[in-house]
mmCIF file of the C-alpha atoms, coordinates in Angstrom:
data_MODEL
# 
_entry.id   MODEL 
# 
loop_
_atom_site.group_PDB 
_atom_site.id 
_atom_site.type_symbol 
_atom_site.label_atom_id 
_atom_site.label_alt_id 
_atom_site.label_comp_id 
_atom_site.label_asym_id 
_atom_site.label_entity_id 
_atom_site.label_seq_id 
_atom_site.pdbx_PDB_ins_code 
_atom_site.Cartn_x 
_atom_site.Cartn_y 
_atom_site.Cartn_z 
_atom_site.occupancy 
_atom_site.B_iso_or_equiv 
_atom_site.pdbx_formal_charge 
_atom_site.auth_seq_id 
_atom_site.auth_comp_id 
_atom_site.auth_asym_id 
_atom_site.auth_atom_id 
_atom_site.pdbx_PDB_model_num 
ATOM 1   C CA . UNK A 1 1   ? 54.710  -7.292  82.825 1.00 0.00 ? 1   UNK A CA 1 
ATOM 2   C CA . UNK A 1 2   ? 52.352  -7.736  85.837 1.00 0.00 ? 2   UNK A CA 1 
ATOM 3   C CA . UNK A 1 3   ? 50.043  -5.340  84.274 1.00 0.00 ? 3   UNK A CA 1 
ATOM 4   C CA . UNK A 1 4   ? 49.941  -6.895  81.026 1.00 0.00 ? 4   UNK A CA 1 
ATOM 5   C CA . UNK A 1 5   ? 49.744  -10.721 82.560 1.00 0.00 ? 5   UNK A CA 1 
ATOM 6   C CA . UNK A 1 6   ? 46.826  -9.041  84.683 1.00 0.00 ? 6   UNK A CA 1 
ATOM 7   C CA . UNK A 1 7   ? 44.567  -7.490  81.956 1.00 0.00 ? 7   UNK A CA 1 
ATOM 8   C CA . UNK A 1 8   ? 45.240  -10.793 79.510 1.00 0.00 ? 8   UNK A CA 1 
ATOM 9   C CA . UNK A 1 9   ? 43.833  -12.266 82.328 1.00 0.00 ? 9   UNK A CA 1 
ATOM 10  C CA . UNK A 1 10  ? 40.753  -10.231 82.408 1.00 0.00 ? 10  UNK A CA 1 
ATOM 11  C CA . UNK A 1 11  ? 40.339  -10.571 78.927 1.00 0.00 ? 11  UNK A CA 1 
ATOM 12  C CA . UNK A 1 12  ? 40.358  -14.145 78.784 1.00 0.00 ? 12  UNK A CA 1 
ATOM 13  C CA . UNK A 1 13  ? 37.591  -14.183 81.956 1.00 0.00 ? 13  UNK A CA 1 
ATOM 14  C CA . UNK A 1 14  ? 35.692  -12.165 79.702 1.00 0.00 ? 14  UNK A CA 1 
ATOM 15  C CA . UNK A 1 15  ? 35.766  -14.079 76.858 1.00 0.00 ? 15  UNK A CA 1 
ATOM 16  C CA . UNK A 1 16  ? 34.750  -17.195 78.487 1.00 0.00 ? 16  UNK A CA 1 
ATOM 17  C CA . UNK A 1 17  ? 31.832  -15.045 79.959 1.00 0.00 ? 17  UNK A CA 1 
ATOM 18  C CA . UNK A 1 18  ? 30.835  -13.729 76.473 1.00 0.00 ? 18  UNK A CA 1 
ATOM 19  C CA . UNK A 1 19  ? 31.047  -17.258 74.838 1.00 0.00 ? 19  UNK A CA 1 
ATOM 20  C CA . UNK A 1 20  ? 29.055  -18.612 78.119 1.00 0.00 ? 20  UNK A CA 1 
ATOM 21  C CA . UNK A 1 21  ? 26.172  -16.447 77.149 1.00 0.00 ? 21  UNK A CA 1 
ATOM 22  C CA . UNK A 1 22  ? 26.613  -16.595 73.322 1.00 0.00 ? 22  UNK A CA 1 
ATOM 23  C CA . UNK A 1 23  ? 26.297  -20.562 74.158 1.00 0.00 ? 23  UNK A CA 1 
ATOM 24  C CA . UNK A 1 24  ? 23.219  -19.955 76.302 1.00 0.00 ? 24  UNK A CA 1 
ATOM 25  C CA . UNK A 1 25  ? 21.316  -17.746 73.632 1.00 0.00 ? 25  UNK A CA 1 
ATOM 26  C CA . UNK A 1 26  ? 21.717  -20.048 70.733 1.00 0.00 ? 26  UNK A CA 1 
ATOM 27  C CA . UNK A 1 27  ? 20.879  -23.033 73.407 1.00 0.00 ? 27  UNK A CA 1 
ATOM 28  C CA . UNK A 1 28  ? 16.930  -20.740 73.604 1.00 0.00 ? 28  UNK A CA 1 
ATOM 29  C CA . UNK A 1 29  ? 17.097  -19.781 70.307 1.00 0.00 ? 29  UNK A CA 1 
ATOM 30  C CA . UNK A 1 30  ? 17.944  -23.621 69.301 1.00 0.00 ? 30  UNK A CA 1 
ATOM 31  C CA . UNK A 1 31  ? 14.611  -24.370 71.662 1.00 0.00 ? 31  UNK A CA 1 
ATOM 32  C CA . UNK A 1 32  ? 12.273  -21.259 70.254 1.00 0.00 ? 32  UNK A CA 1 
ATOM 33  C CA . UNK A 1 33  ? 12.982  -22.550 67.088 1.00 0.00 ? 33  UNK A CA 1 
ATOM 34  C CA . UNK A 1 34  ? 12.537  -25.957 67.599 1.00 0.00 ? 34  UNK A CA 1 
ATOM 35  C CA . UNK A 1 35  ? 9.301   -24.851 69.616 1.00 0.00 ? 35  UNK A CA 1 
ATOM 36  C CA . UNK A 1 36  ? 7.727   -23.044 66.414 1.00 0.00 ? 36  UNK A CA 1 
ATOM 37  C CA . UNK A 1 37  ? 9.128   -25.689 63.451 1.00 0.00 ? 37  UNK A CA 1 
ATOM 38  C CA . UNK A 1 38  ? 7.015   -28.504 66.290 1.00 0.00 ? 38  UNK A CA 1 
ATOM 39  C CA . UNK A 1 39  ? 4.000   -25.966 66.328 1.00 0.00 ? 39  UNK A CA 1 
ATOM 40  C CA . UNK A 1 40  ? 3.993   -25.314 62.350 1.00 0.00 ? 40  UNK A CA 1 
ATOM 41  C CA . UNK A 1 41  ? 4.062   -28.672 61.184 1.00 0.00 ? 41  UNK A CA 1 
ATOM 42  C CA . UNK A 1 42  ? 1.164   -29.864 63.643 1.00 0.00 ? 42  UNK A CA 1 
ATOM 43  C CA . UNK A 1 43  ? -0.822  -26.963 61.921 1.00 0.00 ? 43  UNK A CA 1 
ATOM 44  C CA . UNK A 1 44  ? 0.202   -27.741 58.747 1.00 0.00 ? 44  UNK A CA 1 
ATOM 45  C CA . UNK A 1 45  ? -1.037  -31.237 59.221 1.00 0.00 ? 45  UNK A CA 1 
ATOM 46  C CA . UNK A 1 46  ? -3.820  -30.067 60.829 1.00 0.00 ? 46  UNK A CA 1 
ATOM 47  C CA . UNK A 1 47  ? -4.943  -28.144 57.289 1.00 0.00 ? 47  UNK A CA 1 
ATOM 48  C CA . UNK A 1 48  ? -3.857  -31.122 55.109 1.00 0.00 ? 48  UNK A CA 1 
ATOM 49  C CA . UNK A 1 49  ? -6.277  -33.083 57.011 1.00 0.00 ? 49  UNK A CA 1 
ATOM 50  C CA . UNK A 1 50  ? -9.134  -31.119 57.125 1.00 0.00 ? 50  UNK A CA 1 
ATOM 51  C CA . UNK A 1 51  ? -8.148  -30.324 53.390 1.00 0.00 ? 51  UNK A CA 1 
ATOM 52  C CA . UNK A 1 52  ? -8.317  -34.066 52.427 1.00 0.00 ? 52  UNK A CA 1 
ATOM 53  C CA . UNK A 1 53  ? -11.244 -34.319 53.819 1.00 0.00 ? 53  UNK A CA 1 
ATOM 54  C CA . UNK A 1 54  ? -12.881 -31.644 52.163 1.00 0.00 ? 54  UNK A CA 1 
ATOM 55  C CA . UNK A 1 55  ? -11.822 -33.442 48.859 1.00 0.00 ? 55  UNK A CA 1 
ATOM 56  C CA . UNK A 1 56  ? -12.855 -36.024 49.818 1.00 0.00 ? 56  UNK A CA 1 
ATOM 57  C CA . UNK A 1 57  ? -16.472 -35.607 50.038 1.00 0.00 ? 57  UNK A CA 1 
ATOM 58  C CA . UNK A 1 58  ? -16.131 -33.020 47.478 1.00 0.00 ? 58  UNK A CA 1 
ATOM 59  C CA . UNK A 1 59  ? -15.212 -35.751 44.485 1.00 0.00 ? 59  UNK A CA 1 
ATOM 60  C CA . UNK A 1 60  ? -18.951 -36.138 43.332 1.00 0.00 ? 60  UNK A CA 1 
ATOM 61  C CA . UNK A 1 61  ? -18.687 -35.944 39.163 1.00 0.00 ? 61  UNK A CA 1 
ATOM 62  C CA . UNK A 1 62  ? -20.297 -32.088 38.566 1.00 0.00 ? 62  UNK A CA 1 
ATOM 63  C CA . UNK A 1 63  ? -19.007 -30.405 41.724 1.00 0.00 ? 63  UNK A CA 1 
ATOM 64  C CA . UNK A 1 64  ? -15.293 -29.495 40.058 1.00 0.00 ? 64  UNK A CA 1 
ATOM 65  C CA . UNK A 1 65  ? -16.188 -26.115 39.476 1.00 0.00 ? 65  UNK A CA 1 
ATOM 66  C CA . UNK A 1 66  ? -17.682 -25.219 42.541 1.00 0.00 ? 66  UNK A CA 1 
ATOM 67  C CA . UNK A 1 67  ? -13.866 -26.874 44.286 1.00 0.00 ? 67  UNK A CA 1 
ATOM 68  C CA . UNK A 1 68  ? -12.232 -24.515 41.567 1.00 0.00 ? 68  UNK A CA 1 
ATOM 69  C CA . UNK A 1 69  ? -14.102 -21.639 42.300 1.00 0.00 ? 69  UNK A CA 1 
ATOM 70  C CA . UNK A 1 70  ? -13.944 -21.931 46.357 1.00 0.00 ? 70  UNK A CA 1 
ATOM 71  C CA . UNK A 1 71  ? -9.859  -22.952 45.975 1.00 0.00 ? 71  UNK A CA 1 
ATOM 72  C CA . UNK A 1 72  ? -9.514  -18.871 43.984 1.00 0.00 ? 72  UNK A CA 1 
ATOM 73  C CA . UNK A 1 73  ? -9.616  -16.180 45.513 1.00 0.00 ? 73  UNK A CA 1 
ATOM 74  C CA . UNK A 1 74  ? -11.756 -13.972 43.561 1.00 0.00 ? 74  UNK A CA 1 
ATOM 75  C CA . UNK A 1 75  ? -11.575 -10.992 45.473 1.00 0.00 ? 75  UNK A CA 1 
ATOM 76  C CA . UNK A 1 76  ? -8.724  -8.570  44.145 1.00 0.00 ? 76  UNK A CA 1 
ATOM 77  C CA . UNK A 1 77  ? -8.483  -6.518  47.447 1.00 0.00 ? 77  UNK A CA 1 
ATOM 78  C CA . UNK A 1 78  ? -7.120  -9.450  49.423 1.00 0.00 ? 78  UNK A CA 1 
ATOM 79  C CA . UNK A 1 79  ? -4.283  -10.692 47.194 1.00 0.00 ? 79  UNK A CA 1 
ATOM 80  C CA . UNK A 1 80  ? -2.427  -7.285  46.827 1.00 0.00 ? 80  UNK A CA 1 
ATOM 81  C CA . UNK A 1 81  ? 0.833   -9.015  47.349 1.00 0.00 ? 81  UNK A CA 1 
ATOM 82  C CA . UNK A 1 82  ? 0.212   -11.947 45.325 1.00 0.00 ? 82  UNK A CA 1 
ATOM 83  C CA . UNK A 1 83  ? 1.074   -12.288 41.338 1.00 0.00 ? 83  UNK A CA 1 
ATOM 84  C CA . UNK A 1 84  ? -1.364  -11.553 38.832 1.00 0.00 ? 84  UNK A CA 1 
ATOM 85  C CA . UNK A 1 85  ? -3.494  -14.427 38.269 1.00 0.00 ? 85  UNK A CA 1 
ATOM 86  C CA . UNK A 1 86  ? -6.700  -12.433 36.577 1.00 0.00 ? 86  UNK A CA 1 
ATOM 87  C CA . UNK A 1 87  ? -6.484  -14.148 33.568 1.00 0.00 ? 87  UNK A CA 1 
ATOM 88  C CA . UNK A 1 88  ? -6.478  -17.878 34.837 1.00 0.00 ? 88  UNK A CA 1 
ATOM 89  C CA . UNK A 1 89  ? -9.175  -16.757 36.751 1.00 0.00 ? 89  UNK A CA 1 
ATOM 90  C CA . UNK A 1 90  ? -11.292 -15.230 34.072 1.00 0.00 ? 90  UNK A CA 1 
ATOM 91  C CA . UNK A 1 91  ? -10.733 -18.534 32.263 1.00 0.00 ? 91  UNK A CA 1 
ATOM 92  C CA . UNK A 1 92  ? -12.244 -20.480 35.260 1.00 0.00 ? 92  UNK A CA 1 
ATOM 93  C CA . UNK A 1 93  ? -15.009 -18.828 35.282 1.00 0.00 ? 93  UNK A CA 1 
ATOM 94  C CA . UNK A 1 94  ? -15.313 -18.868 31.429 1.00 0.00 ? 94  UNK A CA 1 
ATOM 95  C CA . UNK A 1 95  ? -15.174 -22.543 31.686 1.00 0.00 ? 95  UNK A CA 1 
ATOM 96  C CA . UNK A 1 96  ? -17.678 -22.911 34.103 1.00 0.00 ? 96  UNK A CA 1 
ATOM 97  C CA . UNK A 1 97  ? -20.437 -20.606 32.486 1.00 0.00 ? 97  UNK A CA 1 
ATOM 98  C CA . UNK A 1 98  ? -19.438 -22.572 28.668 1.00 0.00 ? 98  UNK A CA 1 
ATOM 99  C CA . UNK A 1 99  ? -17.800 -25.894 29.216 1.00 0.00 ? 99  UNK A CA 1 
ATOM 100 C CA . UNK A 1 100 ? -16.020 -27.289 26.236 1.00 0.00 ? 100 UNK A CA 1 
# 
């Protein structure tokens, strides 16, 4: 009985040990997080910004197709992972060479 009362004992000291440091990770991963969602959205408003501004001096009437044609990506070896957009893009530049 002394045995038992004596490793139930243990057990509970190291439970309260392992749910000490499971608090104290998810305390740093609750702050790395945190640290990373704070660091995303200032770039993302850092890009919206300079975006807005680009489209802003970019609304002149007669400059849509060079925005168009700057915004695609016509390079096929950089958008390997991306979906098929080939077509759109052959229509763009249709477009631009015959407008309707």
């Amino acid at each position: 009985a002394v045995v038992s009362t004596q490793s139930t004992g243990e057990a509970e000291a190291k439970a309260a040990e392992w749910k000490a440091e499971a608090l104290k990770e998810l305390e740093n991963w609750h702050a790395k997080q945190t640290d990373v969602l704070e660091k995303t959205r200032a770039a993302n408003r850092e890009a919206q910004d300079e975006f807005l501004k680009d489209n802003v001096e970019e609304a002149k009437p007669g400059q849509q197709w060079e925005r168009i044609c700057r915004l695609c990506d016509f390079n096929p070896k950089s958008n390997r992972n991306s979906k098929d957009t080939a077509r759109m893009k052959s229509i763009f530049l249709q477009l631009k060479q015959n407008p309707l």
